[in-house]
C-alpha positions in Angstrom: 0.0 0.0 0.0 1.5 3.2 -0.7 1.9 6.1 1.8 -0.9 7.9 1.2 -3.0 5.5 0.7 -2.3 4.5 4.5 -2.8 8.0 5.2 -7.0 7.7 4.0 -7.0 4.1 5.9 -5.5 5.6 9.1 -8.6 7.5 10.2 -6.8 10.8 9.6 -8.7 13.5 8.2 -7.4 14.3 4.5 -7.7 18.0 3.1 -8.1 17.9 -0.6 -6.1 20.7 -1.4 -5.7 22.6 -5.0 -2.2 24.2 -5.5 -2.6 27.8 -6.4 0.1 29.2 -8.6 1.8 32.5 -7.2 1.5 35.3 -10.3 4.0 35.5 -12.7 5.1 39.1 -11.7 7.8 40.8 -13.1 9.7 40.7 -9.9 9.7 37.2 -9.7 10.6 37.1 -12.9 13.6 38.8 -12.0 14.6 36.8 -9.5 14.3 33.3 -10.8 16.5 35.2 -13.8 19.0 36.0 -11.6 19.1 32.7 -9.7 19.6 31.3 -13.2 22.5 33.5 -14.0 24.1 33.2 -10.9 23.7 29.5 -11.9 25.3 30.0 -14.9 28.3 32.0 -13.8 29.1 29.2 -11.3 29.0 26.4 -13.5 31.1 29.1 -16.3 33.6 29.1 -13.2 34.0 25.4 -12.7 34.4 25.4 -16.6 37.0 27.6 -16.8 39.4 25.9 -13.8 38.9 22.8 -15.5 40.0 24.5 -18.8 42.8 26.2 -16.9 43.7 22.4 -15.2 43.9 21.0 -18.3 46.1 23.8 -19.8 47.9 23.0 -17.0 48.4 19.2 -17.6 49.2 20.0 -21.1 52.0 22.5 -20.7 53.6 19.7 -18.9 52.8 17.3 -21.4 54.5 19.9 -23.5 57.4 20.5 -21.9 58.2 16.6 -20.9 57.8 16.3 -24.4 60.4 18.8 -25.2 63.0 17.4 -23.0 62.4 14.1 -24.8 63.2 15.4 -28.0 66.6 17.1 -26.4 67.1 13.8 -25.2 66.4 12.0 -28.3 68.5 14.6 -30.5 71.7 13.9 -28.1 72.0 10.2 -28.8 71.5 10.8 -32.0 74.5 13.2 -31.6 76.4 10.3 -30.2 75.3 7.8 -32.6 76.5 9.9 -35.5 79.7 10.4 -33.8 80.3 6.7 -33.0 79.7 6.0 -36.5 82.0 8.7 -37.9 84.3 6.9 -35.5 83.3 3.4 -36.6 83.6 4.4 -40.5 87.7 5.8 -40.0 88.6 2.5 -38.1 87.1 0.4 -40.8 88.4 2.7 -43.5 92.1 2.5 -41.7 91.7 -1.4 -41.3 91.0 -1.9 -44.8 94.1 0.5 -45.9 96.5 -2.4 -43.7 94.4 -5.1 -45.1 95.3 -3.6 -48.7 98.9 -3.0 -47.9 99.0 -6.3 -45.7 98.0 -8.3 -49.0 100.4 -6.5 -51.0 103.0 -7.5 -49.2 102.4 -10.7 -49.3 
């Protein structure tokens, strides 16, 4: 049984009731406008930290992305180096290797 049904089965009196609407003045108009606004410029708030959070988050992303790259282009650096290195030992071991078989 629902709760006001137990209500009418109780023995309580019951007052049947209509709901009047209050008049749509222009005052109350105005206020229920600026209760919505003010609604509205909190929830614009909330948006904007969040935007301003996730700014946030991305400059780091930004910047750990950066360093990275730095990172990235150093060994590269080294590589190339190592290679140029690589290239004039195999050059000089081929120069012996010619000479070596000349010799012989």
């Amino acid at each position: 049984m629902r709760e006001d049904e137990q209500l009418l089965s109780s023995g309580d009196p019951v007052i049947d009731a209509d709901i009047l609407p209050f008049p749509n003045t222009g005052e109350r108009r105005l206020r229920v406008a600026l209760r919505n606004l003010d609604a509205a410029l909190a929830e614009q708030r909330q948006a904007i930290a969040a935007f301003r959070a996730e700014l946030a988050a991305l400059n780091s992303a930004v910047a750990d992305l950066g360093q990275s790259t730095q990172l990235l282009q150093d060994r590269l650096h080294d590589a190339a180096e190592d290679t140029a290195l690589a290239r004039e030992a195999a050059l000089r071991l081929q120069a012996t290797a010619e000479a070596m078989e000349q010799v012989s």
